[in-house]
C-alpha positions in Angstrom: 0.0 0.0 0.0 2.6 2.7 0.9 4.3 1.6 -2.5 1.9 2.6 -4.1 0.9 5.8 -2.5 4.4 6.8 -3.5 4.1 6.1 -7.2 0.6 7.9 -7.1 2.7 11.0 -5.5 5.6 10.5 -8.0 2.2 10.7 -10.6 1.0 13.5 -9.3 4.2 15.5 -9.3 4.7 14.4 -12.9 1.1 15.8 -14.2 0.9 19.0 -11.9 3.6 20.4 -14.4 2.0 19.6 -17.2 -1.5 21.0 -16.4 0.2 24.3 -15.2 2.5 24.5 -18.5 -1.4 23.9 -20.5 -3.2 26.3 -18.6 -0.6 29.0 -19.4 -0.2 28.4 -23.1 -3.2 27.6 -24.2 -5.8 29.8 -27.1 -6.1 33.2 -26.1 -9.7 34.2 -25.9 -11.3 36.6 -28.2 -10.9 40.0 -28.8 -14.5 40.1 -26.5 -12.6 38.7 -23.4 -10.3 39.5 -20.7 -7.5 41.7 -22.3 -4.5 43.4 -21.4 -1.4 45.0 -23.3 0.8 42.2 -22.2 1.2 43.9 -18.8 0.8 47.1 -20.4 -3.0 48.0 -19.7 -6.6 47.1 -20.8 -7.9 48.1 -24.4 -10.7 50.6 -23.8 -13.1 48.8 -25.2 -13.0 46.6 -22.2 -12.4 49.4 -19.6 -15.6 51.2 -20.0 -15.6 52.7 -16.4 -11.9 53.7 -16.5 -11.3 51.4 -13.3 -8.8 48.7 -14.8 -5.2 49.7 -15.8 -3.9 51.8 -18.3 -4.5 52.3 -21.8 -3.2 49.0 -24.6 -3.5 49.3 -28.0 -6.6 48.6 -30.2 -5.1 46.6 -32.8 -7.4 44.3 -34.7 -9.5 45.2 -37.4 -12.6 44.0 -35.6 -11.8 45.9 -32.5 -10.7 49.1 -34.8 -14.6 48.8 -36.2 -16.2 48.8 -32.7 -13.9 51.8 -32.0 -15.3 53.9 -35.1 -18.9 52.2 -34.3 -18.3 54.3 -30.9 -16.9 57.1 -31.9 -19.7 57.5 -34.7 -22.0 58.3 -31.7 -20.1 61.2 -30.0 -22.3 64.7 -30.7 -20.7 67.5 -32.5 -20.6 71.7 -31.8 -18.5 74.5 -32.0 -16.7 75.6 -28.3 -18.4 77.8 -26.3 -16.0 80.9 -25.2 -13.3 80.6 -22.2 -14.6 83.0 -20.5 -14.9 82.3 -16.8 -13.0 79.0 -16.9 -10.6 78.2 -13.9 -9.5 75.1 -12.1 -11.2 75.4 -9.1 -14.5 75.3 -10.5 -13.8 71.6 -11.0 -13.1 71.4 -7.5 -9.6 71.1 -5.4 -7.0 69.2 -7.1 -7.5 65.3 -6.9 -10.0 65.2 -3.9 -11.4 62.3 -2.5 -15.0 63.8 -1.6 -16.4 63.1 -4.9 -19.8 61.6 -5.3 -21.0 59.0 -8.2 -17.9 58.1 -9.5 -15.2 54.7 -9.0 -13.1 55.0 -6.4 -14.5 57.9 -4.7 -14.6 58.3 -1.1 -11.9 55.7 -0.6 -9.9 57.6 1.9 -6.9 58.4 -1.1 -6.7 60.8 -3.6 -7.7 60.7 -6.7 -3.7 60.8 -8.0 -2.4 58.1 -5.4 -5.6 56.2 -6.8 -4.4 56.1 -10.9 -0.6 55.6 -9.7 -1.9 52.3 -8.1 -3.9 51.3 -10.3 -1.7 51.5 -12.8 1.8 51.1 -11.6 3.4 47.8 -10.5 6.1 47.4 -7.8 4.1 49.8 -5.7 5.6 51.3 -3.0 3.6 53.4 0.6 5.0 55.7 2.6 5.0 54.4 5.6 2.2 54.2 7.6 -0.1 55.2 4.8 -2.1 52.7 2.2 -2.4 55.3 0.0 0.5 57.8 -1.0 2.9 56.4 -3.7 6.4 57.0 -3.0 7.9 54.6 -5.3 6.8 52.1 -8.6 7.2 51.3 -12.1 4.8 52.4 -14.7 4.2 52.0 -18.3 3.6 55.1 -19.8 1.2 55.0 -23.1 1.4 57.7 -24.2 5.4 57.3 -25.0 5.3 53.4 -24.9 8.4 53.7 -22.4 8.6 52.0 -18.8 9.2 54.7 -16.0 10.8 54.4 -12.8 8.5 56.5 -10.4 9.8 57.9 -7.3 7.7 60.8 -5.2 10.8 62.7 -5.1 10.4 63.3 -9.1 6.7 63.4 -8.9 6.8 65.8 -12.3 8.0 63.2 -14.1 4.2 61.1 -14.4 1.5 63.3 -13.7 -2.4 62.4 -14.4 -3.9 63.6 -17.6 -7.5 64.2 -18.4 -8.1 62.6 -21.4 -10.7 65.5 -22.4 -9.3 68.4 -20.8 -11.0 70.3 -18.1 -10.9 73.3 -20.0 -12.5 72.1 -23.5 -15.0 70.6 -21.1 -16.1 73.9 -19.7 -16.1 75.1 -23.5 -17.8 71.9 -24.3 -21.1 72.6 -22.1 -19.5 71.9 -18.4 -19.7 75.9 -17.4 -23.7 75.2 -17.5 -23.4 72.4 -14.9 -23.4 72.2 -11.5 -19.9 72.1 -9.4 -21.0 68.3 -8.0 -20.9 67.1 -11.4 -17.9 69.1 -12.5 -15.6 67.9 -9.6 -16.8 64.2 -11.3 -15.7 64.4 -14.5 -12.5 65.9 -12.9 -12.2 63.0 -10.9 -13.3 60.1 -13.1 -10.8 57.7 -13.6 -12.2 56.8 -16.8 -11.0 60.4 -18.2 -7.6 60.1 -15.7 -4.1 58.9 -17.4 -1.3 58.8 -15.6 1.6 59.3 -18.5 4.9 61.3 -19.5 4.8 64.8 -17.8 6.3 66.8 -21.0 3.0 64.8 -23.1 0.9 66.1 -20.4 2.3 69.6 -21.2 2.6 69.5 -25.1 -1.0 69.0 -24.5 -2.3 71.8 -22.8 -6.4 72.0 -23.5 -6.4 70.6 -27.2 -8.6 67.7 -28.6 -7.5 65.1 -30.6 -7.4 67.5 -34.1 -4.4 69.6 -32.3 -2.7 66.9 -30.1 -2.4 62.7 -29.6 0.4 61.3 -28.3 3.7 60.6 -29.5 3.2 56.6 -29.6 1.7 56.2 -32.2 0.5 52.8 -31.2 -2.0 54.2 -28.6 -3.4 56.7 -30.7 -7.2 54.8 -31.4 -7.5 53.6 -27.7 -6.8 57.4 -26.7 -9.5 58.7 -29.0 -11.5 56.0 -27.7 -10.9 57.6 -24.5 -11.9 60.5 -25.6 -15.1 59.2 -26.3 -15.7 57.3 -23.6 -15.8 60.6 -21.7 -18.2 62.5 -24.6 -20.6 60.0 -24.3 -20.8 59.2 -20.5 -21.1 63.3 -19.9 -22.7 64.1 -23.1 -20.1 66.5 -24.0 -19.8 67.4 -27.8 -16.8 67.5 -29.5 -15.8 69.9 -32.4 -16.5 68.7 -36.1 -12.4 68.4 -36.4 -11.9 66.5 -33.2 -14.1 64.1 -34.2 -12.8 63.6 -38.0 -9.4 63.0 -36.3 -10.9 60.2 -34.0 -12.1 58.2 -36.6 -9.1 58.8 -38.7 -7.4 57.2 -36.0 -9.2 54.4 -36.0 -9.1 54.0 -40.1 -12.5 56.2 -40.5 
């Protein structure tokens, strides 16, 4: 009997291999299914509240079709004026106290909450579960991995996909504050990427400014209307011929 106990075990250890070796090789799913950017974020077509990480490529000609199918919906007008536009009427920088959107009212920030979500090797300060001192995070928007320390804060900061600003020009000066701070605070409109992108940027839509990667371009306009749609924001007739020319429209 305790022979062959042992020759089951010595079975066992032989198969246990093998069915770990089949369960990481086998068919990837569909394009529908659990996707990532090998490590390097979630298509936005299977992000569509902004909570899983980062931003991978759209790629496929199927998933390229959906984007356009998307982007065909977004509503179009000319921006309103500037005038009265300022940050604080989207509320304080990165607050916590925001109602009706992921991840609010956690007890972080809004900016330690997109480092962790989509950084790896995260790193606390002590004593805290939610201020990033340290990680390493993919940035889309080059296509380069970045080694993120507190100390050099500048060097990843959080971009809103559709700027505050062209929101407010958009239709946003007519809403309330509480829905303002939201779309401020969204994570589905926050990026965490390449400081100098985030400054090349400014307040343009996608007819003035995409990101250098050229890879990421259709998942950012995607993005972009992601955030249209969910606020009903319109984008200018020439913002919206550059989404879907991103997408092969």
């Amino acid at each position: 009997m305790r022979a062959r106990r042992t020759a089951l075990s010595a079975a066992t250890a032989l198969l246990l291999p093998a069915l770990a070796l089949t369960a990481c090789t086998g068919h990837p799913g569909p394009s529908s299914g659990p996707a990532s950017g090998g490590g390097r974020g979630t298509s936005p077509l299977l992000n569509p509240d902004g909570t899983k990480p980062g931003l991978a490529a759209i790629t496929s000609d199927q998933d390229r079709s959906a984007a356009r199918t998307l982007i065909a919906q977004v509503r179009t007008a000319e921006p309103g004026p500037k005038t009265g536009y300022d940050r604080d009427q989207f509320g304080p920088p990165w607050t916590d106290n925001v109602d009706g959107v992921p991840l609010g009212h956690n007890s972080c920030s809004t900016r330690d909450d997109l480092l962790g979500r989509d950084g790896t090797k995260v790193e606390h300060k002590d004593g805290s579960p939610c201020v990033v001192t340290g990680m390493t995070i993919y940035d889309p928007y080059t296509g380069k991995l970045v080694q993120f320390t507190k100390q050099q804060a500048s060097k990843i900061q959080i971009d809103h996909v559709m700027p505050l600003s062209y929101d407010w020009q958009q239709g946003a000066s007519a809403w309330d504050k509480a829905k303002r701070v939201q779309i401020a605070n969204d994570p589905l409109n926050l990026i965490p990427a390449d400081g100098s992108q985030n400054a090349s940027k400014g307040d343009s839509g996608p007819a003035t400014w995409l990101p250098v990667n050229t890879e990421i371009r259709c998942s950012y306009v995607v993005r972009f209307a992601q955030v249209s749609l969910k606020y009903q924001l319109p984008v200018t007739a020439a913002d919206k011929k550059a989404m879907l020319a991103q997408c092969g429209g």
